[in-house]
N, C-alpha and C positions, 0 to 999 in steps of 0.2 A: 504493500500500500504506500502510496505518494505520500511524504509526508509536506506540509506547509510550514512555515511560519503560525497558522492561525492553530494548527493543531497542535503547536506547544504550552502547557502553562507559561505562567509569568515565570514561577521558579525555574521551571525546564530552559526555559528560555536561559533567564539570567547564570542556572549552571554552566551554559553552553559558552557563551560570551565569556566566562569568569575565569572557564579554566581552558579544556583543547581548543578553544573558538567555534563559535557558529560557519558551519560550512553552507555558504548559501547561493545559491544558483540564478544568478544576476544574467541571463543571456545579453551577448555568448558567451561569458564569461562563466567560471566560482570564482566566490572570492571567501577565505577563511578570515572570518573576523570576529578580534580577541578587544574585549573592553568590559571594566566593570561600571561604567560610569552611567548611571541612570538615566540621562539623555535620550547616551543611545540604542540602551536597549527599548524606552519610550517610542521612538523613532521609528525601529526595527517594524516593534510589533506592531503600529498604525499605519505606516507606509509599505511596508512588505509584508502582508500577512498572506496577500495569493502566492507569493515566491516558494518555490521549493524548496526543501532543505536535503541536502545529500547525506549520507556516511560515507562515504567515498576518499579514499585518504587523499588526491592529489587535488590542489584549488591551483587556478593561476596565479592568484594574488595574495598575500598574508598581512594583511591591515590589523594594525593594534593602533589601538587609542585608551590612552591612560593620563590619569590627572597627576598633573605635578606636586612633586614632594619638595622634599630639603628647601635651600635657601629658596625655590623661584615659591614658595609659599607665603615668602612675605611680599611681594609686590601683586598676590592676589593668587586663589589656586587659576591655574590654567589645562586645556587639554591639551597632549603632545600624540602628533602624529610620527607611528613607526611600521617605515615599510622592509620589512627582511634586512632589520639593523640599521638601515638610515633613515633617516629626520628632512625630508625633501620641505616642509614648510617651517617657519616660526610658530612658536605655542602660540596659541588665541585663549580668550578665556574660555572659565569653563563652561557658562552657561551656552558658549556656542558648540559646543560637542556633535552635533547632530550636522549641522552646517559642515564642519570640517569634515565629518563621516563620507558627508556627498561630494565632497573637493576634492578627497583623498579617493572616494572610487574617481570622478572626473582624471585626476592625474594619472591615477594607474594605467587606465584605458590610451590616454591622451600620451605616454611614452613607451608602451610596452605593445600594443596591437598592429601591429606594422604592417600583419598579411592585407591590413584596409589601408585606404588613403583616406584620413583623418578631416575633416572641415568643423570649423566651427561653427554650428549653426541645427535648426532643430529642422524637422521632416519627420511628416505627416502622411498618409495614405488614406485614400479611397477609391474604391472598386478595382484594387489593383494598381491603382497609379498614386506615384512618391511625390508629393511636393515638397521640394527641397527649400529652405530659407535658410543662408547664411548669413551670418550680420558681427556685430562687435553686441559689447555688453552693450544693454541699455536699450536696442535697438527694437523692441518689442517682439522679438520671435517668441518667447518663451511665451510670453500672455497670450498672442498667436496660437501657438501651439497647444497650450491650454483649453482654450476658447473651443478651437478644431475637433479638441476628443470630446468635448462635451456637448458637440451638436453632431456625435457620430462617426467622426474620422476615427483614424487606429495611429495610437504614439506609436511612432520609433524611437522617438532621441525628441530632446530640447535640449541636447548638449553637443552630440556628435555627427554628424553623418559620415558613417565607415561606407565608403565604395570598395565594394566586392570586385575582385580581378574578372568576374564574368559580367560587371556593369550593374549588381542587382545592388540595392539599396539593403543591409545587415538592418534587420531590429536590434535596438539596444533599448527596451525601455526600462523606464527609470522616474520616480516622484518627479513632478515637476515643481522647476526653483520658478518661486514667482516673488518679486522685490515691492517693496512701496506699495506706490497707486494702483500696481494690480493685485495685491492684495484683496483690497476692499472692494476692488473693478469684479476678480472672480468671483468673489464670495458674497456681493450684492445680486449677482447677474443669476451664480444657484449653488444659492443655499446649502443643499443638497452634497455640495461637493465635497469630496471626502479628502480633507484638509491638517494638517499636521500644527501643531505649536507656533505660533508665532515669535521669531528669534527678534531682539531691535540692538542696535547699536553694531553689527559686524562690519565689515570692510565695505560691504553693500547694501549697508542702512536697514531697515526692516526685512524680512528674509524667512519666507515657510515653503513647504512642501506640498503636491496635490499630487494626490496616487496616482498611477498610471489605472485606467480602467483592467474593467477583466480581459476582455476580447484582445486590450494589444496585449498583456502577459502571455494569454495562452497563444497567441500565435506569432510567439516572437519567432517562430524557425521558419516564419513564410515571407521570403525577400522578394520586394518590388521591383518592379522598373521604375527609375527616372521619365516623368513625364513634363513638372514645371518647376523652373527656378525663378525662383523669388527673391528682391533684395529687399528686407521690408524696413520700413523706420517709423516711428510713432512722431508725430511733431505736436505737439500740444495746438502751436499757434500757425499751424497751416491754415491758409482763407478757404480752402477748400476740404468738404470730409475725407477726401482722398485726392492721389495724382498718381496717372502709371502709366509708365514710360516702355513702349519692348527695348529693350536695347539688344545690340550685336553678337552673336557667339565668340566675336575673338575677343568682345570686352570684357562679358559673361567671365571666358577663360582665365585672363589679367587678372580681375577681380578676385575669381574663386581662389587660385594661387596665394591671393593674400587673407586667406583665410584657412589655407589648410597649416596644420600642426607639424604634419611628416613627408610633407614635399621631399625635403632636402635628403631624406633619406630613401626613398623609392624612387626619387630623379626620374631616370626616362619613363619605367612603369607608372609614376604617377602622372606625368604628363601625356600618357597614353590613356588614365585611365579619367583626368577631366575633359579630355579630347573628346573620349568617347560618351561622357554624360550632357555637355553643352550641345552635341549634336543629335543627341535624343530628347529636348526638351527647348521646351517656350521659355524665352530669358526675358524678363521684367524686373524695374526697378517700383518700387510699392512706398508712397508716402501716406502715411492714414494718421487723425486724431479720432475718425471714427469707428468703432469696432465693427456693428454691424454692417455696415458698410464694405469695409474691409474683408469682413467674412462672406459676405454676399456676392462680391470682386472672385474669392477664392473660388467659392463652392463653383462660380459661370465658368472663368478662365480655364478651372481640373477639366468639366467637363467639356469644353472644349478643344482642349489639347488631343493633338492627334493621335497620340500613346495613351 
């Protein structure tokens, strides 16, 4: 029998976490993670309760998060991230535990998954077909992305898009990080939405999580095609509820480049493999203050794309 996340007690849980780590099945990833800090087993069980849990001795990643001792106890306790004996970030405090927990899978992924060529940016599916959004922080993908699974699209990522050497778009879903004013933007719009602890004061100001639905968990082993890229930006003070521009495949190209993570190490393969994504999809640049709108742009333009 499958075991979950939802089918362990608190205890069970927190034994798992405390002593060999929670082995737990993040496709496509395991990742074995050791922590006694009450955040993030909090976290675990709210945001990953569909997740599997293995026995299986081999994980890809061995994440440990522990609260600081000795002297760093007097400038406040903090959490320290530890990946297989190095310290890839600075302590944060502790109340942010849960925050780092998602930074520290984000980094794992973002230096170690190499068989994909890495972008930053979130992607979405329907009927088969990936709408790809890359952007920088801030840029509204993630509320996007958000917004998309809860009028029926299927998450992949709000953090990554792994391009598969066959051109398919990898599921990786994952809680989505939603900051600030979509905070209260998701969580007015519904209610409903199954919503993790509200973090305030981290590196990026207010800071929660929103589970990945059911449908993209269970079918994260079904990769899409690329059908639409999207460069999207929220502008507060646009005169317009939106503007969208097609632009060119070789700008598309340019662009994408300066968003992927692992260029520099797949070189000619990765360059073979946004070759082959910009030329299978509709390239737009997307300015919106308005959601609905925006989402209504999305839902025409998927359907319209030729793939």
């Amino acid at each position: 029998m499958t075991q979950t996340v939802a089918s362990l007690t608190r205890r069970e849980l927190r034994a798992r976490l405390s002593r060999e780590g929670l082995q737990l099945v993040i496709p496509p990833v395991t990742a074995r993670i050791t922590s006694s800090i009450d955040t993030v087993l909090e976290g675990i069980q709210i945001l990953y309760a569909p997740y599997q849990v293995s026995d299986h001795p081999f994980a890809d990643f061995h994440v440990h998060l522990r609260a600081s001792q000795g002297v760093r106890r007097l400038v406040g306790r903090q959490v320290i991230f530890d990946f297989d004996g190095m310290r890839p970030f600075s302590p944060h405090p502790l109340g942010q535990a849960f925050p780092v927990f998602e930074w520290a899978l984000n980094w794992c992924i973002t230096n170690h998954l190499h068989e994909y060529l890495i972008v930053h940016g979130a992607v979405v599916e329907k009927e088969g077909k990936a709408l790809l959004m890359p952007g920088v922080p801030g840029a509204g993908k993630s509320t996007l992305a958000a917004a998309l699974m809860l009028t029926g699209w299927r998450l992949l990522s709000d953090e990554h898009i792994l391009l598969r050497s066959d051109g398919l778009i990898q599921p990786a879903p994952r809680p989505v990080s939603l900051k600030n004013q979509s905070i209260e933007l998701i969580r007015g719009r519904w209610p409903d939405a199954h919503i993790g602890r509200v973090v305030h004061d981290t590196r990026k100001g207010s800071i929660v999580h929103l589970c990945a639905d059911d449908e993209s968990i269970t079918r994260a082993d079904s990769a899409p095609s690329p059908a639409l890229l999207v460069f999207p930006r929220y502008e507060a003070t646009l005169p317009l509820p939106l503007e969208m521009d097609q632009i060119g495949r070789a700008d598309a190209l340019i662009r994408l480049h300066e968003h992927c993570f692992n260029f520099h190490i797949l070189r000619e393969e990765g360059f073979n493999r946004l070759t082959r994504l910009v030329g299978e999809c509709e390239c737009f640049d997307l300015r919106y203050r308005d959601l609905d709108q925006a989402l209504e742009w999305l839902e025409h333009q998927l359907a319209a794309s030729s793939r």
